[in-house]
Phi, psi and omega in degrees: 000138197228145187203182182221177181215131182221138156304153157292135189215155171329124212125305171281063155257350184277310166299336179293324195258028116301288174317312178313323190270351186276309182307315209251339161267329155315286174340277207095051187260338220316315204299337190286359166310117172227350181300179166233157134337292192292330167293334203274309163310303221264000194239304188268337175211062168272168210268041140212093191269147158258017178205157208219154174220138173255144179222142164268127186213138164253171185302004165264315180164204178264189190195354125237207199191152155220128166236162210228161149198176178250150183256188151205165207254153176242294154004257185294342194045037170254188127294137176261173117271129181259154197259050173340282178276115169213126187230102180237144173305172204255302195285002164230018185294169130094000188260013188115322191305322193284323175306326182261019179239346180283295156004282192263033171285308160296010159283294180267008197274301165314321171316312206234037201004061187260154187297314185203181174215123205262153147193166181246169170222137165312126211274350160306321204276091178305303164294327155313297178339286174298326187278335173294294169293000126315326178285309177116032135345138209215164217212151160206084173282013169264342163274159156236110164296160189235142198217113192229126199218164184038243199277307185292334171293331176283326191301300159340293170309305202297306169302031216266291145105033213246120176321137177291000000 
């Protein structure tokens, strides 16, 4: 079966926030999808985006997706790539695409001299996991991520009190 990797272009926000809610109903995440199309326009293909996507497709259309952006290491005094997203349809797993969307993720990563490429998984999702440590992928397993959202997050803002 033959498929391609293409950047994401204008046009795909419908397919991308498919894949996005196909993922995020795997996750058992679906009620937190709150994004749109039009966020999705304003974001990824504005005229300077800070987060970029690629999607895998063959002649019937597409069938997966990864969307990435970049960080950076103080460590390393680099950029990192972070991986948000990697999505391959159930019915195309096992075919190559998610390696070749890592790939060329691990393309541009080099491309744009970054130190590494980051992303987290679910500590459930076994088979990601194992496909991943195939890759020769490392678990870093001394963090805990931390997360500020909503409400406790505008409170932060609001305290923010920081002289002009």
């Amino acid at each position: 079966m033959s498929f391609r990797i293409r950047d994401a272009a204008p046009g795909d926000e419908a397919t991308i926030l498919g894949f996005i809610r196909e993922l995020a109903e795997y996750e058992k995440l679906a009620h937190e999808v709150t994004g749109t199309q039009a966020d999705l326009t304003k974001t990824l293909f504005c005229a300077n985006p800070k987060a970029h996507a690629l999607i895998a497709e063959d002649d019937d259309g597409p069938f997966g997706y990864a969307l990435y952006f970049f960080n950076y290491s103080t460590f390393l005094c680099r950029h990192g790539l972070y991986l948000e997203d990697l999505y391959v349809r159930e019915s195309r797993r096992g075919c190559g695409a998610g390696k070749a969307l890592l790939a060329r993720l691990a393309e541009i990563a080099q491309a744009n001299d970054c130190g590494r490429m980051e992303w987290w998984v679910l500590d459930w999702n076994a088979p990601s996991i194992e496909f991943y440590k195939s890759l020769g992928a490392e678990a870093m397993d001394d963090w805990t991520v931390y997360r500020l959202t909503g409400e406790a997050l505008s409170r932060l803002a609001r305290e923010s009190g920081a002289p002009s």
